[in-house]
N, C-alpha and C positions, 0 to 999 in steps of 0.2 A: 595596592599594587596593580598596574596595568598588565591586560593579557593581550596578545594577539589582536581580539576582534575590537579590541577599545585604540590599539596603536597603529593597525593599518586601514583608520578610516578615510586616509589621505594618502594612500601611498596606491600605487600600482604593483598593478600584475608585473611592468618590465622591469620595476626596480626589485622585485623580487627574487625575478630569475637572476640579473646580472649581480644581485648580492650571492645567491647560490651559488654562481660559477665561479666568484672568486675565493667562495671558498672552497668550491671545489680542487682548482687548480693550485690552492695551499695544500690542501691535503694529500694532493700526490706526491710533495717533497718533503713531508711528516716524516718522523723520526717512526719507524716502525714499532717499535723495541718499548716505548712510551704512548701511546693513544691515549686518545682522549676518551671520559667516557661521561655517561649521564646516567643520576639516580631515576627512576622510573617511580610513577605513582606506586605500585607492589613492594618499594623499598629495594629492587636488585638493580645492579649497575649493567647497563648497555655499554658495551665499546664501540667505538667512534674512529673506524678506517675506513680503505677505499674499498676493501668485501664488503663492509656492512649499507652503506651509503647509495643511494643513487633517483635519480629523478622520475617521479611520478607525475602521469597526466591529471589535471584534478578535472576537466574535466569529460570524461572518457574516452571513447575512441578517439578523440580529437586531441596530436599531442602538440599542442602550437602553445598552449601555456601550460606548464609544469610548475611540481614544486618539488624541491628536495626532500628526501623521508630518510629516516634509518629504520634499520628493520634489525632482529634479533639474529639472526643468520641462520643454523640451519633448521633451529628449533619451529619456525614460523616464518618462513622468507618473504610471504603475500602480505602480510598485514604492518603497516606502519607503527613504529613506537611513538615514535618523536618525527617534528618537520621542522626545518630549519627556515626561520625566519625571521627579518630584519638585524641581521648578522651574531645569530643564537641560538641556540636546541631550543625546541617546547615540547615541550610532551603533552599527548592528545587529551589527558584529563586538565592540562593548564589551556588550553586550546578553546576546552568546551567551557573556559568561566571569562566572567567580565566585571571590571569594576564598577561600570554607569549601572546607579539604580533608577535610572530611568530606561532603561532595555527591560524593559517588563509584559509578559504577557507576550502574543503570537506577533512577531515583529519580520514584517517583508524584507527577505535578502537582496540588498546593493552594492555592496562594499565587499572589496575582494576577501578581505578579512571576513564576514560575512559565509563568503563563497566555501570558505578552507572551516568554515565553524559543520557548514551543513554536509561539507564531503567527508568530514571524519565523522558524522554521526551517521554517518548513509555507509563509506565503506566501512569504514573502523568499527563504532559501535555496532551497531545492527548488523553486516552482513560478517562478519568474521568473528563476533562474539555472541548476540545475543538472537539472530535469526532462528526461529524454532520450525520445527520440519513440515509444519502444515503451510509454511508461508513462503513465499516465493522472492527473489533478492530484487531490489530496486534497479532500474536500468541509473550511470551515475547522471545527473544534472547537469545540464545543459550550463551554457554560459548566463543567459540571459532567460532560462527557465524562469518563472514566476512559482515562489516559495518561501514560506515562511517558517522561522524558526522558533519554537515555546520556549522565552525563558523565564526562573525565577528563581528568586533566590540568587542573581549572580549566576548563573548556570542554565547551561542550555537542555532543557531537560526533552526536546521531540524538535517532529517538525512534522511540516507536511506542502505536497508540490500540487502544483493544478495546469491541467494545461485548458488556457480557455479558450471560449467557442469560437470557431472560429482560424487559430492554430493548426497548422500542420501536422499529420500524424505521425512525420516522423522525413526526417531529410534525403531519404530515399523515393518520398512516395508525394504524391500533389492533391490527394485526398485532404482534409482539414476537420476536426472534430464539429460535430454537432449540436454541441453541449459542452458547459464547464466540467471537466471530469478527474475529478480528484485522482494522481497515478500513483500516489505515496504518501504514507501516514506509521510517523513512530513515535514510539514515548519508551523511553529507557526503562530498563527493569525495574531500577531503583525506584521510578520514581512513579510507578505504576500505583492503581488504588486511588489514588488521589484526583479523579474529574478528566485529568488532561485531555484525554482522547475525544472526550466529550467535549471539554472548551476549546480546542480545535474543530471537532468539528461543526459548533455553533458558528464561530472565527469564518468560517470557509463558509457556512450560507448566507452572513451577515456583509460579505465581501463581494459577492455575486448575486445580482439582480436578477435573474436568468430565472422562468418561470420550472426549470428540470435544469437540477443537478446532480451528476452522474459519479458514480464511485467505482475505480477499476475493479475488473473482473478477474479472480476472485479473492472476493471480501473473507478474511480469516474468521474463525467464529467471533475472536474475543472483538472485531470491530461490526458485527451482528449487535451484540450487548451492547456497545455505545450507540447503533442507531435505535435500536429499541430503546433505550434512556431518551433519545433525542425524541423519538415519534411519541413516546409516553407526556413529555413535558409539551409537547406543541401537536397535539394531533389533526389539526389543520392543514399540515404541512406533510399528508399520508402521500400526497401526490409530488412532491417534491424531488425524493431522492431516489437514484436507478442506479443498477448496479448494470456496468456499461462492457463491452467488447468491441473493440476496433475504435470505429470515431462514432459511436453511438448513434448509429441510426433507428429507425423505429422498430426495428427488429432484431436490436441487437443490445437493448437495457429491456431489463426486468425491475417492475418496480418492486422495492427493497422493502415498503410497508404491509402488501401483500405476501411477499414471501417468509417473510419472519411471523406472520400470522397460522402459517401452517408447520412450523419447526421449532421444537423447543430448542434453546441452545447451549443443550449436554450432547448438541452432537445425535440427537435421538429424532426422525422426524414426529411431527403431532398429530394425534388421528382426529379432526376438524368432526368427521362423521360421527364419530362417537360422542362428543358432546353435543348433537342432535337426536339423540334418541336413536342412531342407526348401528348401534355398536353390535347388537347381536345377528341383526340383519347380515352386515357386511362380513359378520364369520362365514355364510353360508357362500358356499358355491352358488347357486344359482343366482344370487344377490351379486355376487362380484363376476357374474359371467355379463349377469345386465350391466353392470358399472363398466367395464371396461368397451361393451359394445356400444354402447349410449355415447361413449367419451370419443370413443373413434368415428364414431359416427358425425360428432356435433362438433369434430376437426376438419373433415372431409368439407363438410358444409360453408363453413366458415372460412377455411384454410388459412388456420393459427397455430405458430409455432406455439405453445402452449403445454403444459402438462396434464394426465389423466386427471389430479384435482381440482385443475381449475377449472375445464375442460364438464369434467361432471356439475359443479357448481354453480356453472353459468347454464346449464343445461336445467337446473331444478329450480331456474330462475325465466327461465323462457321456454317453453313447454312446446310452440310451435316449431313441426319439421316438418323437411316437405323430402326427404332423402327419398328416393325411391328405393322399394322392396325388396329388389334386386340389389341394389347396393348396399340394403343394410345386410341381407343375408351373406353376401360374399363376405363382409365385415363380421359378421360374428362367428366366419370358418377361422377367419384370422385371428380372431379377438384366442380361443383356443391355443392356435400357437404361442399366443403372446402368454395365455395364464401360465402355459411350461414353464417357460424360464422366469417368470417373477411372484409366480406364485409363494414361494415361502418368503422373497423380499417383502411383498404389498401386505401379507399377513401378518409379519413381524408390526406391519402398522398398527394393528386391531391392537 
């Protein structure tokens, strides 16, 4: 059986909409009293009137190309069941399969069909079903965005988008990214466990030549875990990957190799100090009155957006300072203010 993304490899966006409208303007002279309806992957029947029905942008604020959707009514009015396409329901679990077993593996979107596989995974899947509360909803896909979709098994199991260097940050602004910087990466629940996220995002450095590549800020834990997988298998490549803000300029990516180096990822940060032998050290006050004046100090000096650990660390690596006395003292009246308020956070580290 053919789906969707196997029968509109030749078809257009306009024969799309003009098939929509004529169905739409049949269904305003539909027998009310009779509707049409469609079994839904869950087994329940949707009905098929002109409350239920009506056209969506696919791709976002831009509504110049549309597709038809029905939606449940009042139960869930925002999220599409089914979309109407090439003169017939689908519904988004038939949407998301294909019959070419040669669409295997991360395969770049062309084909408007294509287009409608990756906006039901972006809005459908992921933001109205399976988005979890540490993680922040996808802006939708552009027309001509660059993005690739995982499939296997006949099934589109993720995706993930990249805007390369180069690129505009955004059609309001004449800035242009820095750097290739990955803005979106999914892999369905189901089909989670199984490498995807990882083979994505091998896919995405094997694709971009680019000496830094950047991953939007900020990175969820669970896609900490696949760079740590990645940086474990290639650790060559520590200088590679930056977790990016804005169009990633030099102060605005953190590299991703060193930062996973100091956080374990249950969410708990890692105390780096303690497996040098400074674990009982750094219980004592006077120890973390030096630590945090030392750090502030070899910030001033420097003038690097930077953290207290890194900050300390590159300071036990280069021993000369040339601060004047007067600066470090006014530095350690402040350093004080600063233990108030993070004194029980910094400790929770020890």
């Amino acid at each position: 059986m053919k789906f969707p993304v196997d029968l509109l490899a030749h078809v257009s966006q306009e024969e799309l909409e003009r098939s929509a409208q004529n169905y739409m303007n049949t269904l305003l002279y539909s027998n009310p009293d009779s509707p049409e309806s469609i079994t839904l992957s869950d087994s329940t029947e949707a009905i098929i009137n002109i409350s239920t029905v009506g056209f969506i942008p696919l791709y976002g604020s831009s509504d110049k190309q549309k597709i038809l959707a029905l939606f449940t009514g009042p139960t869930d009015p925002f999220t599409p069941v089914a979309l109407y396409l090439l003169n017939q329901w689908w519904t988004i679990s038939d949407i998301l399969k294909t019959e070419d077993n040669d669409r295997d593996g991360a395969v770049e979107v062309q084909t408007v069909g294509e287009r409608i596989v990756l906006y039901s995974l972006n809005r459908v899947i992921y933001r109205a079903k399976e988005m979890s509360s540490e993680e922040l909803p996808f802006l939708c896909h552009g027309e001509t965005d660059y993005a690739k979709i995982l499939w296997h098994n006949g099934e589109a199991v993720g995706f993930y988008s990249v805007k390369p260097s180069g690129s505009l940050c955004s059609s309001f602004s004449t800035r242009s990214y820095q750097l290739p910087v990955m803005d979106s990466i999914f892999v369905r629940k189901c089909h989670r466990g199984n490498g995807y996220g990882l083979q994505m995002l091998k896919d995405y450095v094997l694709s971009f030549t680019d000496s830094s590549l950047g991953l939007r800020y900020p990175l969820a834990t669970a896609m900490y875990k696949v760079c740590q997988k990645y940086l474990s298998q290639y650790p060559g490549d520590a200088d590679l990957l930056w977790e990016v803000q804005s169009i990633g300029g030099p102060n605005q990516r953190t590299n991703i190799a060193k930062k996973i180096q100091v956080m374990d990822l249950s969410g708990r940060r890692h105390n780096k100090l303690a497996e040098n032998g400074l674990h009982g050290a750094f219980k004592g006050t006077s120890f973390f009155c030096f630590f945090v004046f030392y750090s502030l100090s070899f910030f001033v000096q420097h003038n690097k957006q930077t953290g207290f650990l890194w900050c300390f660390q590159e300071h036990l690596e280069n021993s000369e300072n040339n601060i004047s006395t007067k600066v470090r003292l006014c530095i350690f009246f402040i350093s004080f203010l600063i233990i108030i308020s993070l004194h029980k956070h910094l400790f929770s580290l020890s």
